[in-house]
N, C-alpha and C positions, 0 to 999 in steps of 0.2 A: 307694452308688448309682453306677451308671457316667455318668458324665456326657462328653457329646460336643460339642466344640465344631467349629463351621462356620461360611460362610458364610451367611448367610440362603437362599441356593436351591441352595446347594451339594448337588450329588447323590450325592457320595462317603459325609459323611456320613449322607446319608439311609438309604444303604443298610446302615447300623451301625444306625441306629436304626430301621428297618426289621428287621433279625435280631433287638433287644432285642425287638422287638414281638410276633415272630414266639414265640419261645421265651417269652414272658410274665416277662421282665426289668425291674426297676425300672432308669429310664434320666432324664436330660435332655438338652434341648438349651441350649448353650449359643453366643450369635452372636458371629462372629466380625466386627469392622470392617475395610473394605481401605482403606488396606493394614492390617495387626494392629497395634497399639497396645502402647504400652510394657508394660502391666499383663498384656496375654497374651506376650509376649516375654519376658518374666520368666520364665513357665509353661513357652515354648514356645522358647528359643534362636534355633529356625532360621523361626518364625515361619509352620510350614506345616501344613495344614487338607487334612482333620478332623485332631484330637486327640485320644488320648480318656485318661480318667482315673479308675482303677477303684480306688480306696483308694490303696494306695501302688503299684501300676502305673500310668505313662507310655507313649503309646506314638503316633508318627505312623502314616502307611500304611494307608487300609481296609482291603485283604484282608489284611494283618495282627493287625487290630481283630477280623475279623470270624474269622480262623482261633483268636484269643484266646477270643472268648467262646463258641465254640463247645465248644472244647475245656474251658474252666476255669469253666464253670458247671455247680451244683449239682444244676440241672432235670436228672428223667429223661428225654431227649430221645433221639431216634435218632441226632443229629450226636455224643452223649458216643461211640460206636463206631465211634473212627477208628481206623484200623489204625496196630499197634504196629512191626510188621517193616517193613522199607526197602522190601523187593520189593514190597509190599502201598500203602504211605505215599507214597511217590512218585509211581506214577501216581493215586491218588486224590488227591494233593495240584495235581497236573496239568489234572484233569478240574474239580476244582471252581475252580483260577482259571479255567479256561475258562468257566466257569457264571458265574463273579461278572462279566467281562468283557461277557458277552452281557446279561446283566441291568442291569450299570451302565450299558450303552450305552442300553437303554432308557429306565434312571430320567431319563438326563441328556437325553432327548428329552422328556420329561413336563415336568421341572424348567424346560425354554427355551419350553416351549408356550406 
């Protein structure tokens, strides 16, 4: 199970677990205290939110999170059809941080409401 650690209103994560949601992935949350605490420091070195942790993957960064399980889940989904070639990867890899960028800007308007 991928489990996502954050802070309690943290938007970053939300929007990981938001994509689990979306694609019908088994997920947690898991909260993070500020500042992070020894026991997630342990987990986490550089002590920085979200994190998320999918069997033996680590990994900081949501749009890293989120370009992970798009691509490395099992679900027959439309996101498994990301292009293989550079010419094709690149700019789709462009347009969708742009999407996550405009979206995260909203969550994190919701999340302060």
């Amino acid at each position: 199970m991928i489990k996502i650690y954050d802070f309690p209103h943290g938007a970053r994560g939300l929007r990981v677990a938001w994509l689990c949601e979306e694609m019908g992935l088994a997920h947690t949350f898991v909260p993070v205290s500020f500042p992070p605490d020894r026991s997630y420091r342990a987990l986490n070195p550089f002590g920085t939110v979200p994190f998320l942790q999918d069997g033996h993957v680590s990994m900081s960064e949501s749009v890293a999170m989120m370009f992970y399980i798009a691509r490395n889940t099992d679900q027959p989904r439309p996101c498994r059809r990301w292009p293989t070639s550079a010419s094709l990867k690149c700019p789709a890899t462009a347009f969708a941080e742009r999407i996550i960028r405009n979206i995260g800007a909203v969550i994190i308007g919701l999340t302060q409401a």
